[in-house]
Backbone and ligand atoms as CSV (ligand in chain L), in Angstrom:
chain,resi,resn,atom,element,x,y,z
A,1,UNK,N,N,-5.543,-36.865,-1.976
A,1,UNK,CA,C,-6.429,-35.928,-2.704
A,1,UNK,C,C,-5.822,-34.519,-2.671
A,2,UNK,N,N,-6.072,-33.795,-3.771
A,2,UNK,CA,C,-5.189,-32.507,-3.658
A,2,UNK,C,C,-6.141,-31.708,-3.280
A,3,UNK,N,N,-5.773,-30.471,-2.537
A,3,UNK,CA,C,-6.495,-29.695,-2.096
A,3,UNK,C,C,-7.680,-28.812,-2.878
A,4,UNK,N,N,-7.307,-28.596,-4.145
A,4,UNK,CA,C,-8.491,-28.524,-4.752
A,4,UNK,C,C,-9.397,-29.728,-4.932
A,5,UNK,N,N,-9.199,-30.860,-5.114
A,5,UNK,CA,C,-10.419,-31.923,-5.292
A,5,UNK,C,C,-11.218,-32.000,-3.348
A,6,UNK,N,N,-10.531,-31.644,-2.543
A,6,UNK,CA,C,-10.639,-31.697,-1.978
A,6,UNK,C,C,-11.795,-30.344,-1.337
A,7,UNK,N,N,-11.747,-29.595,-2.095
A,7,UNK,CA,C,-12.586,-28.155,-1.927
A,7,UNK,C,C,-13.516,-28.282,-2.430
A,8,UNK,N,N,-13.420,-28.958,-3.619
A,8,UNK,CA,C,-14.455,-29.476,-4.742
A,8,UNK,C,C,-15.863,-30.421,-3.878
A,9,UNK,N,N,-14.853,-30.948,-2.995
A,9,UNK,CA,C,-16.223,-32.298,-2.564
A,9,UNK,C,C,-16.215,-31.758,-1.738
A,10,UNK,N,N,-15.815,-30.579,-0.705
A,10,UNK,CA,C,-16.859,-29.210,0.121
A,10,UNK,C,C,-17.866,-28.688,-0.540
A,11,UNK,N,N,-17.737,-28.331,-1.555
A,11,UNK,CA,C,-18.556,-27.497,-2.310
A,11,UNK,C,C,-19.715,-28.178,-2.187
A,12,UNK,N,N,-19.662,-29.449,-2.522
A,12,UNK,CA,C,-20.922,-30.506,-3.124
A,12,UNK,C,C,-21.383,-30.601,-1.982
A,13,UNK,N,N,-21.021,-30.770,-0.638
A,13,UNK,CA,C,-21.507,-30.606,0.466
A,13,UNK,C,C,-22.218,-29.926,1.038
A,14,UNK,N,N,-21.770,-28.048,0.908
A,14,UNK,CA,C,-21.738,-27.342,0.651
A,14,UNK,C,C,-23.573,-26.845,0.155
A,15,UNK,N,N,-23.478,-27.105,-1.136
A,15,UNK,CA,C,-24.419,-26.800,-1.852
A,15,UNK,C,C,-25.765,-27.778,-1.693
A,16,UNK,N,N,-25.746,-28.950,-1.167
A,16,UNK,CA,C,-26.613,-29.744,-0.685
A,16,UNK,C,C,-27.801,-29.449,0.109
A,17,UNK,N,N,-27.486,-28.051,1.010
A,17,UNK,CA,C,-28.649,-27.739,1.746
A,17,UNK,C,C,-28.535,-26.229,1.985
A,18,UNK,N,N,-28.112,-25.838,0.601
A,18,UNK,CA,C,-27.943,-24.259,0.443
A,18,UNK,C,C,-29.379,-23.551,0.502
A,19,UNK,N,N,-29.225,-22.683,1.200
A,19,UNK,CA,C,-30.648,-21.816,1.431
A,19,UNK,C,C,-30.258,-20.183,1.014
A,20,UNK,N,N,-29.181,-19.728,0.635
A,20,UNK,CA,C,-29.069,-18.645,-0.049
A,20,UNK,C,C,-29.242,-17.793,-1.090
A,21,UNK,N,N,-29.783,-18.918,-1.599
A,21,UNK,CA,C,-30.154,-18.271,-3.528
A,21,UNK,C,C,-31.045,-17.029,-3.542
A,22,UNK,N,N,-31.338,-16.461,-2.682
A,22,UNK,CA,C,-32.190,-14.816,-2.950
A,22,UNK,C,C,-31.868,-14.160,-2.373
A,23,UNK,N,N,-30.500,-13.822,-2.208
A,23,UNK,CA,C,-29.914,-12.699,-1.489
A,23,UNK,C,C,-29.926,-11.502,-2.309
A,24,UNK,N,N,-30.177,-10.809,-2.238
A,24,UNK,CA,C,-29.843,-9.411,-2.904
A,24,UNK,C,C,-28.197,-9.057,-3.232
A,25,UNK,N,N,-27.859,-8.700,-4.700
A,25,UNK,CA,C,-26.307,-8.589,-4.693
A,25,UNK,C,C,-26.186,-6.985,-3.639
A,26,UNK,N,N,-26.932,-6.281,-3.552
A,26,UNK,CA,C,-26.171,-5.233,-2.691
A,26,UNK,C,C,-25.757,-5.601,-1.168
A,27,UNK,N,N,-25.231,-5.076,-0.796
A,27,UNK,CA,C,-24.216,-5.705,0.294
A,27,UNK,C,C,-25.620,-5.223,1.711
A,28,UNK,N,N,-25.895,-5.963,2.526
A,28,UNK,CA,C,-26.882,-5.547,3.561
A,28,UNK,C,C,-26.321,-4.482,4.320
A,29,UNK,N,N,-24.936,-4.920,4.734
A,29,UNK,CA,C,-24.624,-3.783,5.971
A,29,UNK,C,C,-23.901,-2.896,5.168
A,30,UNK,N,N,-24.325,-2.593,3.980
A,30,UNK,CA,C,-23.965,-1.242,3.065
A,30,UNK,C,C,-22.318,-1.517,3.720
A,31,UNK,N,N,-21.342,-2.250,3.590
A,31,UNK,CA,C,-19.863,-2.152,4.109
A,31,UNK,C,C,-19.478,-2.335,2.483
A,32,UNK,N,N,-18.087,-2.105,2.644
A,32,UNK,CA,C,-16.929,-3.054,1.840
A,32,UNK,C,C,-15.780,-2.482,2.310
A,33,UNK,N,N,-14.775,-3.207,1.999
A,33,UNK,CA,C,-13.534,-3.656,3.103
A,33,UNK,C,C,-12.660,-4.214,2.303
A,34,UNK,N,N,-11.106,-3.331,2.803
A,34,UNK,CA,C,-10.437,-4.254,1.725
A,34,UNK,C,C,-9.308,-4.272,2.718
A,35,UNK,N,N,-8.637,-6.249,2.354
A,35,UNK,CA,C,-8.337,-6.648,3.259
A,35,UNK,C,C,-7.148,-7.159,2.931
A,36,UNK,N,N,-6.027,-7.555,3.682
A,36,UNK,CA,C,-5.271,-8.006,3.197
A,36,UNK,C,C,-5.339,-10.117,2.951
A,37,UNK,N,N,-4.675,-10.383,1.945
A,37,UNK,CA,C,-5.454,-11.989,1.562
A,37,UNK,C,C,-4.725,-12.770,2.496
A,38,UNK,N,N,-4.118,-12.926,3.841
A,38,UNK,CA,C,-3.210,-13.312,4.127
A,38,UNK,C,C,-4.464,-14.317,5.542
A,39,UNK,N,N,-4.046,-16.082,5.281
A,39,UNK,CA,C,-5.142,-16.878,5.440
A,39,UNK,C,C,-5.024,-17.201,6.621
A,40,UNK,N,N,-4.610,-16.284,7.756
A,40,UNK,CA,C,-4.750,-16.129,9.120
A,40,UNK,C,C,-6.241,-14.916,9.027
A,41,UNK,N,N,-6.700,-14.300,8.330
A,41,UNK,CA,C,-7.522,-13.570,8.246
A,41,UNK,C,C,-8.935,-13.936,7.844
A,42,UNK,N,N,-9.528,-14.344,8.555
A,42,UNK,CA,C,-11.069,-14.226,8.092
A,42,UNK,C,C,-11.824,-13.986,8.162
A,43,UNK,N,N,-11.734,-12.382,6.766
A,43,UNK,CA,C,-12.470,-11.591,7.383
A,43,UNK,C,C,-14.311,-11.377,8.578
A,44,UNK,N,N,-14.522,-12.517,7.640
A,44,UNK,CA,C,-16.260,-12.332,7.580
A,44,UNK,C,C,-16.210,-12.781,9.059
A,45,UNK,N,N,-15.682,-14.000,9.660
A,45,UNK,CA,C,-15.459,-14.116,11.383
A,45,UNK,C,C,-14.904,-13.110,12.038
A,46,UNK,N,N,-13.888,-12.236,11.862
A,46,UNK,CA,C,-13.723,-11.479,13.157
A,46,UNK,C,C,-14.461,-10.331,12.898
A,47,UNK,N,N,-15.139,-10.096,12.340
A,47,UNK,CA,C,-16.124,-8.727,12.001
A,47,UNK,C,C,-17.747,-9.657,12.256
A,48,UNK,N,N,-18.010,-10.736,12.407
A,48,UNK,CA,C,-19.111,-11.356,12.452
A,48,UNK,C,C,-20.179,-11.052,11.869
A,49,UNK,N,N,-19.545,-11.019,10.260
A,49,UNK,CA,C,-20.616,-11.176,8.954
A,49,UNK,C,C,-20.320,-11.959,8.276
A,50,UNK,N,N,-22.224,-12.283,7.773
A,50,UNK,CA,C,-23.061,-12.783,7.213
A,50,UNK,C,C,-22.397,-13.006,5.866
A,51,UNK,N,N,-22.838,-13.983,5.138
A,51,UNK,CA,C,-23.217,-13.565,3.101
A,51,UNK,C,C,-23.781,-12.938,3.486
A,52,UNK,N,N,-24.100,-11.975,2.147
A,52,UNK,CA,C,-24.462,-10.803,1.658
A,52,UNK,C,C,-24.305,-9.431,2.218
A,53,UNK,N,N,-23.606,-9.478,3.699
A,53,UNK,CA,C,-23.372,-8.431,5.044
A,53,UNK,C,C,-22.434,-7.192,4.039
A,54,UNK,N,N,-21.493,-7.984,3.230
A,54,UNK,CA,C,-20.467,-6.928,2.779
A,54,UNK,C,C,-19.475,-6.882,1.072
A,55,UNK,N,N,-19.147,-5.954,0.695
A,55,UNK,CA,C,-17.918,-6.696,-0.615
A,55,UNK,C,C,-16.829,-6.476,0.125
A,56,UNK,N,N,-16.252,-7.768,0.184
A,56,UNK,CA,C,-14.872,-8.038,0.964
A,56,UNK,C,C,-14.006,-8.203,-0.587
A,57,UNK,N,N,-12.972,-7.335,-0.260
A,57,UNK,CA,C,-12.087,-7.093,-1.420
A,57,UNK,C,C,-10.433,-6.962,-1.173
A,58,UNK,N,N,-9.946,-8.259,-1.414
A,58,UNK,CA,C,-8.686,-8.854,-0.828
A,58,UNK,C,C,-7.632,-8.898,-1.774
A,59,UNK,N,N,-6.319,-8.574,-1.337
A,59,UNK,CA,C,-5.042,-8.596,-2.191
A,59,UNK,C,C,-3.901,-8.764,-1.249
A,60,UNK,N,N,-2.587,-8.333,-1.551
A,60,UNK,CA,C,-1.473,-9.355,-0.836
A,60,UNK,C,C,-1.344,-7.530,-0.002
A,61,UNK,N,N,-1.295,-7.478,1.579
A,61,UNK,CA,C,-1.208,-6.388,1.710
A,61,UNK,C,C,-2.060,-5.346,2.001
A,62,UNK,N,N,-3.524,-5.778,1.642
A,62,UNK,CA,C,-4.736,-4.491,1.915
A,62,UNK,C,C,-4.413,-3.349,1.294
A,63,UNK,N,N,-3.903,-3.354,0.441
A,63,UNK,CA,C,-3.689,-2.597,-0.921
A,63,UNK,C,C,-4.603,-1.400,-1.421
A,64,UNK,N,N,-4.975,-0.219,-1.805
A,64,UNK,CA,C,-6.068,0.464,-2.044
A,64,UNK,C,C,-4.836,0.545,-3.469
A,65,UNK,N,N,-5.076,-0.624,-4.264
A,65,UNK,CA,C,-4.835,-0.485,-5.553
A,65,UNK,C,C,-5.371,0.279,-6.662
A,66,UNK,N,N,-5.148,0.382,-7.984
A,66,UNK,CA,C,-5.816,0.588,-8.623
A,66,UNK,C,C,-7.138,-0.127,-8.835
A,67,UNK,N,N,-6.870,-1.562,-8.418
A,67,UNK,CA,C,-8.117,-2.128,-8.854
A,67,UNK,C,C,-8.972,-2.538,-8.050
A,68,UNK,N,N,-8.204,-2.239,-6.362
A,68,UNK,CA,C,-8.778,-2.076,-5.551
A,68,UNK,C,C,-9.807,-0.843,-5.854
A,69,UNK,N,N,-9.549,0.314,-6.171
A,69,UNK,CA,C,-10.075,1.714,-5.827
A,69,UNK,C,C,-11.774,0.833,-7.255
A,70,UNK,N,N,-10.978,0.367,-8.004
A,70,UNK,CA,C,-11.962,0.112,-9.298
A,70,UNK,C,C,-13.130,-0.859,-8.651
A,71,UNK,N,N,-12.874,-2.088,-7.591
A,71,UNK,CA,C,-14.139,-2.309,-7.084
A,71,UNK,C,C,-14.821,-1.868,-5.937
A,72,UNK,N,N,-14.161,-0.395,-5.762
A,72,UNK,CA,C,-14.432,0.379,-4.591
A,72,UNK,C,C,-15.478,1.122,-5.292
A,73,UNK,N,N,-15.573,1.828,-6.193
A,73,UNK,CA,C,-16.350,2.772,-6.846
A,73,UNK,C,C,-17.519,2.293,-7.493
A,74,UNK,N,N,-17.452,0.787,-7.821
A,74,UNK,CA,C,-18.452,0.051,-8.126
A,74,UNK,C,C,-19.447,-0.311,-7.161
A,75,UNK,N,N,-18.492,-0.357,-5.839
A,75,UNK,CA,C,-19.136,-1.290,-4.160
A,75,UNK,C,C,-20.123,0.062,-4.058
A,76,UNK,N,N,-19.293,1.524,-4.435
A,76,UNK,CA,C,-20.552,2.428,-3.976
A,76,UNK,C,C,-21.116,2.977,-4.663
A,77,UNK,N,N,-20.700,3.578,-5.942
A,77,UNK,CA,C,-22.086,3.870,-6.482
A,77,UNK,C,C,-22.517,3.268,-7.384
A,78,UNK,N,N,-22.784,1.764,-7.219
A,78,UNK,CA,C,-23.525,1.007,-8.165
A,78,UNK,C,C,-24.448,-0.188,-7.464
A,79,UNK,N,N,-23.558,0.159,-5.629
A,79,UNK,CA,C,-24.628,-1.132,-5.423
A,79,UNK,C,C,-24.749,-1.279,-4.012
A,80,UNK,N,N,-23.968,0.566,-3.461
A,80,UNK,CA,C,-24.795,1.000,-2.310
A,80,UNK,C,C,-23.886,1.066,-0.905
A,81,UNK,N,N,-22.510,0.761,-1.200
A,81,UNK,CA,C,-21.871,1.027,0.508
A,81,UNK,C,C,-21.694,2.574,0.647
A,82,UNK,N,N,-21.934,2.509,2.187
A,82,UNK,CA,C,-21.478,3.676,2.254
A,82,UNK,C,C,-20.320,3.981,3.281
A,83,UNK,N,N,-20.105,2.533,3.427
A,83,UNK,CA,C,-18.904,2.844,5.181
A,83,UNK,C,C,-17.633,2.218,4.542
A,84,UNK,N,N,-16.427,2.216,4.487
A,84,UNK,CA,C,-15.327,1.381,3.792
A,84,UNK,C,C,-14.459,1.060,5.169
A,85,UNK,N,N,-13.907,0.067,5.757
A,85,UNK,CA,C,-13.091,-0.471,6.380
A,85,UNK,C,C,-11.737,-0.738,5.860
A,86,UNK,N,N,-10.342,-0.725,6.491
A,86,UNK,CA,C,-9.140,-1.051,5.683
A,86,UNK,C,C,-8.442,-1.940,6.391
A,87,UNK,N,N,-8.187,-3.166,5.843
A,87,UNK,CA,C,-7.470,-3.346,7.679
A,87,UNK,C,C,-6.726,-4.410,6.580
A,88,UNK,N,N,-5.582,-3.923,7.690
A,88,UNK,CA,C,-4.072,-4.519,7.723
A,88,UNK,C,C,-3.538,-5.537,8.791
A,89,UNK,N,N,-2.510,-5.902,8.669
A,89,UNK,CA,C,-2.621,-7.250,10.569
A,89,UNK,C,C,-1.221,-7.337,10.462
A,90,UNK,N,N,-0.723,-7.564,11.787
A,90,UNK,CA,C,0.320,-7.961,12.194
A,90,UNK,C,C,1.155,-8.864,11.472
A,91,UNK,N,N,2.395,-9.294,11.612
A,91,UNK,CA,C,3.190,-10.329,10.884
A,91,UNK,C,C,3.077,-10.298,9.264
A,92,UNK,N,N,2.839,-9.182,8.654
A,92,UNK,CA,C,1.992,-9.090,7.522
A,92,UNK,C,C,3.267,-9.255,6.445
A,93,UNK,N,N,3.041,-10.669,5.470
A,93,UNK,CA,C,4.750,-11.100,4.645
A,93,UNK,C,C,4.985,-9.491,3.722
A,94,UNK,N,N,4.326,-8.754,4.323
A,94,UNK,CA,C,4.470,-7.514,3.338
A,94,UNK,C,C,6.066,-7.040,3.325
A,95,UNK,N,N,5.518,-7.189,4.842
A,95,UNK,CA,C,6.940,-6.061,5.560
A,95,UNK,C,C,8.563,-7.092,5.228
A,96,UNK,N,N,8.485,-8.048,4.810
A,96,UNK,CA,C,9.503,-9.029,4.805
A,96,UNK,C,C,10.412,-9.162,3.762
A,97,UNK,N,N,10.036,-8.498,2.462
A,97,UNK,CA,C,10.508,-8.145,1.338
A,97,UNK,C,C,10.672,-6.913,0.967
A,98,UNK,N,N,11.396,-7.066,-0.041
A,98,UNK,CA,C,11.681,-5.606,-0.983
A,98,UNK,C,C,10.733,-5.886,-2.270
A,99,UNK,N,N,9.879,-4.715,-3.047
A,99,UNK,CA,C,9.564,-5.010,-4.345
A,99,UNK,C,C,11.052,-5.026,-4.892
A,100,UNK,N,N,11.935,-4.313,-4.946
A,100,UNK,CA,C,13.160,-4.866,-5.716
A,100,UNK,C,C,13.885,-6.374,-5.748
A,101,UNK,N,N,13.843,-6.994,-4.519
A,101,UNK,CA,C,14.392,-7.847,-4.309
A,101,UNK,C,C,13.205,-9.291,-4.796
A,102,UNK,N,N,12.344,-8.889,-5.009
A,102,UNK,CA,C,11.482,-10.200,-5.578
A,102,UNK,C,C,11.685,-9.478,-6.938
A,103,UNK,N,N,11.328,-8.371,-7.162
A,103,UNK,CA,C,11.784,-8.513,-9.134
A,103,UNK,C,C,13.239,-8.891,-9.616
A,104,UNK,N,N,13.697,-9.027,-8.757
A,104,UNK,CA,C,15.354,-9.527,-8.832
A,104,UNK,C,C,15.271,-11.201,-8.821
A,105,UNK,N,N,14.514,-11.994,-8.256
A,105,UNK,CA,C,14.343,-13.035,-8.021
A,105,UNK,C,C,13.627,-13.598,-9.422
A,106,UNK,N,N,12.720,-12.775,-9.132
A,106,UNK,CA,C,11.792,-13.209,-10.516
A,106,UNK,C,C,12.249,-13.851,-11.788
A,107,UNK,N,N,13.298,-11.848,-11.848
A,107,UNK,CA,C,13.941,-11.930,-13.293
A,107,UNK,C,C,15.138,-13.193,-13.171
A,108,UNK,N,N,16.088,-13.917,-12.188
A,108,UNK,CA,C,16.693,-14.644,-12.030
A,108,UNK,C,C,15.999,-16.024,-12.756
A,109,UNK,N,N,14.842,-16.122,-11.927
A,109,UNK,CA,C,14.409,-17.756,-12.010
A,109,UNK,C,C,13.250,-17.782,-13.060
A,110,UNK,N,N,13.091,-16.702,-14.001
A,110,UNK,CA,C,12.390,-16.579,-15.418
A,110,UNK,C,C,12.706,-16.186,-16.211
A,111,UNK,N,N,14.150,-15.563,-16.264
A,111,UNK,CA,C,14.852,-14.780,-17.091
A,111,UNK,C,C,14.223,-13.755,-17.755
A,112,UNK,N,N,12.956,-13.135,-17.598
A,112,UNK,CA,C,11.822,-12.220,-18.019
A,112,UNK,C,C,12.047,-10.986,-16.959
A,113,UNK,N,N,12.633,-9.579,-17.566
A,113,UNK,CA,C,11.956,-8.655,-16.499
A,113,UNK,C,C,10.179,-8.533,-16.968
A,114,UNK,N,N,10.610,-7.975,-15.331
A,114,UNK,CA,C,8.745,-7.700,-15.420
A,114,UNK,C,C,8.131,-6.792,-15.900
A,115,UNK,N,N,6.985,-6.747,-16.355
A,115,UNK,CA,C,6.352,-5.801,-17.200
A,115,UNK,C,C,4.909,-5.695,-16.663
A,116,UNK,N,N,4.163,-5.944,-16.394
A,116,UNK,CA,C,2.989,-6.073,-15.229
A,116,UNK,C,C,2.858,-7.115,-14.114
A,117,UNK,N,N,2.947,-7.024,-13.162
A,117,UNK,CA,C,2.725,-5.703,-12.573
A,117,UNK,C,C,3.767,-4.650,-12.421
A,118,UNK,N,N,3.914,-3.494,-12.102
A,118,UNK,CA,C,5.124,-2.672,-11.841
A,118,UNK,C,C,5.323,-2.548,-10.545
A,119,UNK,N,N,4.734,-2.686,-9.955
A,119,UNK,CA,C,5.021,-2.197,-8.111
A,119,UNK,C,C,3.952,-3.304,-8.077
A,120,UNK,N,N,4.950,-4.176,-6.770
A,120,UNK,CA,C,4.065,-5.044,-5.730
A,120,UNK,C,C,3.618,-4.312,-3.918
A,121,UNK,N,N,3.467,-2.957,-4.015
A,121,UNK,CA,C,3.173,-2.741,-2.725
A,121,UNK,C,C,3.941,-3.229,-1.947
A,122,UNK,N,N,5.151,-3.083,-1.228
A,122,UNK,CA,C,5.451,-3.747,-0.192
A,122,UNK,C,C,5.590,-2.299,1.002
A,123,UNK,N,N,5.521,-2.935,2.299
A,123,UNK,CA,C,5.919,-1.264,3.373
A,123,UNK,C,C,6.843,-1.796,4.150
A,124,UNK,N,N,7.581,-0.725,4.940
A,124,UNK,CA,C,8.140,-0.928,6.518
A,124,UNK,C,C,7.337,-0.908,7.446
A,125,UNK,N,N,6.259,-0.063,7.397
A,125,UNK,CA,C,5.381,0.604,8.385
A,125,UNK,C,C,4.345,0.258,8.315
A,126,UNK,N,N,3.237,-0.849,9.247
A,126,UNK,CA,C,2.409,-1.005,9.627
A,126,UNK,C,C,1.471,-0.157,9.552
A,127,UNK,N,N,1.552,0.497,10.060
A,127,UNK,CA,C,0.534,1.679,10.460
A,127,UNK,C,C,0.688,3.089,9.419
A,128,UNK,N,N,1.508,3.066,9.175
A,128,UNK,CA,C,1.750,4.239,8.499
A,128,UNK,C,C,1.202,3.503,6.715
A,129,UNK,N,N,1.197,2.684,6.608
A,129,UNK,CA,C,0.528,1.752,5.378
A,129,UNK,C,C,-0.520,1.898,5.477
A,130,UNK,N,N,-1.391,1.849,6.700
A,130,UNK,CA,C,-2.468,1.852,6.750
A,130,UNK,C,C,-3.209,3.122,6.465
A,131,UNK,N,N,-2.405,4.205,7.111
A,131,UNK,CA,C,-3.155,5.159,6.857
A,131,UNK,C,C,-2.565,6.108,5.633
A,132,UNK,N,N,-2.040,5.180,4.617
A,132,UNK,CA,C,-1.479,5.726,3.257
A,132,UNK,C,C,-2.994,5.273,2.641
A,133,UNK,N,N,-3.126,3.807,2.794
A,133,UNK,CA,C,-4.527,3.433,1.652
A,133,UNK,C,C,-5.532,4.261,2.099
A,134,UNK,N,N,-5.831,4.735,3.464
A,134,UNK,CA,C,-6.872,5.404,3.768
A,134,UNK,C,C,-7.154,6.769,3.013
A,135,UNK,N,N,-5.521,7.563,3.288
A,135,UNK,CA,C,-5.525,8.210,2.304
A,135,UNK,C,C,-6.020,8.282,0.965
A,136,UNK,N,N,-5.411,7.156,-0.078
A,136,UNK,CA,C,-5.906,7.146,-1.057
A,136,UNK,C,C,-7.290,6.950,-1.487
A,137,UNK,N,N,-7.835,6.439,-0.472
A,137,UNK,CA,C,-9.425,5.988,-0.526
A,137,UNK,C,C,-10.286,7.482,-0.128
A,138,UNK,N,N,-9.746,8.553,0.891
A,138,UNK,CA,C,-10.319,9.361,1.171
A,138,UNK,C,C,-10.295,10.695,-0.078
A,139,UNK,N,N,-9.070,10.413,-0.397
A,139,UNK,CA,C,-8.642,11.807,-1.531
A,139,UNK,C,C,-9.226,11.293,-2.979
A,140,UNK,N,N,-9.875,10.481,-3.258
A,140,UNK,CA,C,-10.027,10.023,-4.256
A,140,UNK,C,C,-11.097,10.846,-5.509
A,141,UNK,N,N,-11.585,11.170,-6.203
A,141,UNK,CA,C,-12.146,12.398,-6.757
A,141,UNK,C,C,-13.827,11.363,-6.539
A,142,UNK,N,N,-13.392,10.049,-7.183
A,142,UNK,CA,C,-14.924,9.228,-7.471
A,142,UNK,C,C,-15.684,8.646,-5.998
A,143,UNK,N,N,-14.845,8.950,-4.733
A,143,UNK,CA,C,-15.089,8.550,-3.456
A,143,UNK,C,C,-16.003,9.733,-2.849
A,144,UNK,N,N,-17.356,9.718,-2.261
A,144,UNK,CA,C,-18.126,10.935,-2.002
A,144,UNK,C,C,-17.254,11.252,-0.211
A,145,UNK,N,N,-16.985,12.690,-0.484
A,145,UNK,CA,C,-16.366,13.054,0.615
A,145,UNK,C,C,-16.904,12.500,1.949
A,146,UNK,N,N,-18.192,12.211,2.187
A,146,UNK,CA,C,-19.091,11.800,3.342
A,146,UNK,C,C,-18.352,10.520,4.097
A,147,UNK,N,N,-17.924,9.991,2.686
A,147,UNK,CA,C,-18.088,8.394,3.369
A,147,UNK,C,C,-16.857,8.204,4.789
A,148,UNK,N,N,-17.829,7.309,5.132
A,148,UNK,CA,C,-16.732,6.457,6.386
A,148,UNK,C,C,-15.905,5.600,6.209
A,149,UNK,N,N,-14.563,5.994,6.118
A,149,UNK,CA,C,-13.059,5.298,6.224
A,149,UNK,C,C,-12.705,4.898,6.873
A,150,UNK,N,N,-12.593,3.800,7.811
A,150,UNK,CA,C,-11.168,3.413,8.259
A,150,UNK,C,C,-10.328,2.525,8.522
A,151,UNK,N,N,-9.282,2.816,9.025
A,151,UNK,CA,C,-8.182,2.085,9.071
A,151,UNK,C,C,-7.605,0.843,10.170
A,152,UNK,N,N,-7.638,-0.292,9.942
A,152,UNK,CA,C,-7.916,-0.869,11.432
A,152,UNK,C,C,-6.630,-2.228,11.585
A,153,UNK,N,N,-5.946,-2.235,11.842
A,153,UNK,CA,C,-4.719,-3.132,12.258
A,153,UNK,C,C,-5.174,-4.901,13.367
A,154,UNK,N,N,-5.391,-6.260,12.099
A,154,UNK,CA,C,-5.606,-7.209,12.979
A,154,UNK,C,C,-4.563,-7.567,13.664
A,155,UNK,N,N,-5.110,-8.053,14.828
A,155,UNK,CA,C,-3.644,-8.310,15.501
A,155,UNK,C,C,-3.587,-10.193,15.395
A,156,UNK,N,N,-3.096,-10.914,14.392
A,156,UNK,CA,C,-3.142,-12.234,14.886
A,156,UNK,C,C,-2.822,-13.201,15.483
A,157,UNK,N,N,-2.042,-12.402,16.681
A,157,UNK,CA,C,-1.821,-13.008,18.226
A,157,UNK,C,C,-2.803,-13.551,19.139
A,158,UNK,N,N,-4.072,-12.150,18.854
A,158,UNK,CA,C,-5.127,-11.741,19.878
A,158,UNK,C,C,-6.351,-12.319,19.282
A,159,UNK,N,N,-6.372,-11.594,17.537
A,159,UNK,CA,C,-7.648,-11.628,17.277
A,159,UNK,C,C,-8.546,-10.517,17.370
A,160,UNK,N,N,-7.728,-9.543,17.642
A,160,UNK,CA,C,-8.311,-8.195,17.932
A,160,UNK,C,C,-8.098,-7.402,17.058
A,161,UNK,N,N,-9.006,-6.334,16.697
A,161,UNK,CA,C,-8.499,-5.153,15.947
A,161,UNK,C,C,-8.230,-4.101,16.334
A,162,UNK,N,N,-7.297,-3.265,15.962
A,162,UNK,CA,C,-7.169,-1.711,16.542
A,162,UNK,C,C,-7.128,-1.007,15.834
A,163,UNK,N,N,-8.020,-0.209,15.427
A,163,UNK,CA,C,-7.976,1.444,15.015
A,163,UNK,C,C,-6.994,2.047,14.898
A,164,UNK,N,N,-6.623,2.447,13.283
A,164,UNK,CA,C,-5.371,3.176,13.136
A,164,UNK,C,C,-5.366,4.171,12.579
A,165,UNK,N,N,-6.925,4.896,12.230
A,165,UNK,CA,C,-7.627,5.912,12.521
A,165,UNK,C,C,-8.934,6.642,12.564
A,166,UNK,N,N,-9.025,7.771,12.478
A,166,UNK,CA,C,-10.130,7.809,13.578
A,166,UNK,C,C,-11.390,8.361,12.046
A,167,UNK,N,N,-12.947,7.647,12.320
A,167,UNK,CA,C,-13.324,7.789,11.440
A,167,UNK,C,C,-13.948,9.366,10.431
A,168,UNK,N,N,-13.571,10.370,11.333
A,168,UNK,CA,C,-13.502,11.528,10.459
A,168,UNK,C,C,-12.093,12.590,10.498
A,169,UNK,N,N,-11.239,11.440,10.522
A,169,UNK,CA,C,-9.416,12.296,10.727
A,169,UNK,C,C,-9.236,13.261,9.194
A,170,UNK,N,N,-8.932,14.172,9.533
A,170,UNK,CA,C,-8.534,15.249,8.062
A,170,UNK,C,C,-7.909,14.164,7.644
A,171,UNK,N,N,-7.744,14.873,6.146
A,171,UNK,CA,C,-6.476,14.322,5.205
A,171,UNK,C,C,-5.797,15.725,4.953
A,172,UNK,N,N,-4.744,15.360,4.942
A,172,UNK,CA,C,-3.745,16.743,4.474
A,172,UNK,C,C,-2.982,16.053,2.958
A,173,UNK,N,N,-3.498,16.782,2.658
A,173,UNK,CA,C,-3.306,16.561,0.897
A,173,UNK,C,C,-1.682,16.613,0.246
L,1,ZN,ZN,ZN,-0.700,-9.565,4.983
């Protein structure tokens, strides 16, 4: 069975003795969090939330993309967070590549240069990644200066998170 048919007859399982259907779409613990998609990470267990607790908003990297920032501005002023989390983790395939060297690959084994996306985010720096998206999330014009940012490094050795900064650190512009 392939792993999707195989998700498929979870689902049905799944949905058999579902008791969730009246959740409210706004997020309860007013959070959202953007995470990196990498499937040593999950999120909603090591933060120990619920459905409906948060908008968990995942890409390769924990990215404060463009389209990250686009369901960031929606998460708050349309449906109520007010705290944002960022977290990044150890061993992360970020650090393992070049964006040059996969558009080099690409264009090899498709004969297509690329044209969207233009930049795949990749870093050297752990931490210093981290507190680039924070950045961008804090300097942002549509982000209300108030809100709570931060930046938090999983470790998936431990299972632990660490703070990679502190939740009212300046930004120097
Ligand atoms: Zn990762």
């Amino acid at each position: 069975m392939s792993s999707t048919d195989e998700s498929l007859k979870a689902n049905a399982e799944f949905a058999r003795d579902f008791e969730l259907g009246s959740l409210p779409k706004q997020p309860a613990k007013k959070l959202a969090i953007i995470a990196c998609m990498d499937a040593r990470l999950t999120v909603e267990q090591i933060l120990g939330l619920q459905t409906g607790d948060a908008h968990i908003i995942r890409n390769a990297g924990g990215i404060v993309s463009d389209d990250a920032l686009r369901s960031l501005i929606i998460s708050n002023h349309l449906l109520g967070t007010t705290e944002i989390l960022i977290i990044n983790h150890t061993d992360c395939g970020m650090l393992t590549f070049k964006d040059q060297d996969l558009r080099q690959k690409l264009k090899a084994e498709t004969g297509v240069d690329a044209t969207v996306p233009t930049d795949f985010h990749t870093f050297n720096d752990l931490a210093e990644n981290v507190r680039e998206q924070v950045r961008r999330v804090r300097t942002h014009p549509w982000i209300p200066k108030g809100i709570s940012v931060r930046g938090l490094i999983y470790d998936v050795k431990t299972g632990q998170l660490n703070p990679v900064t502190e939740e009212k650190e300046e930004v120097v512009r």
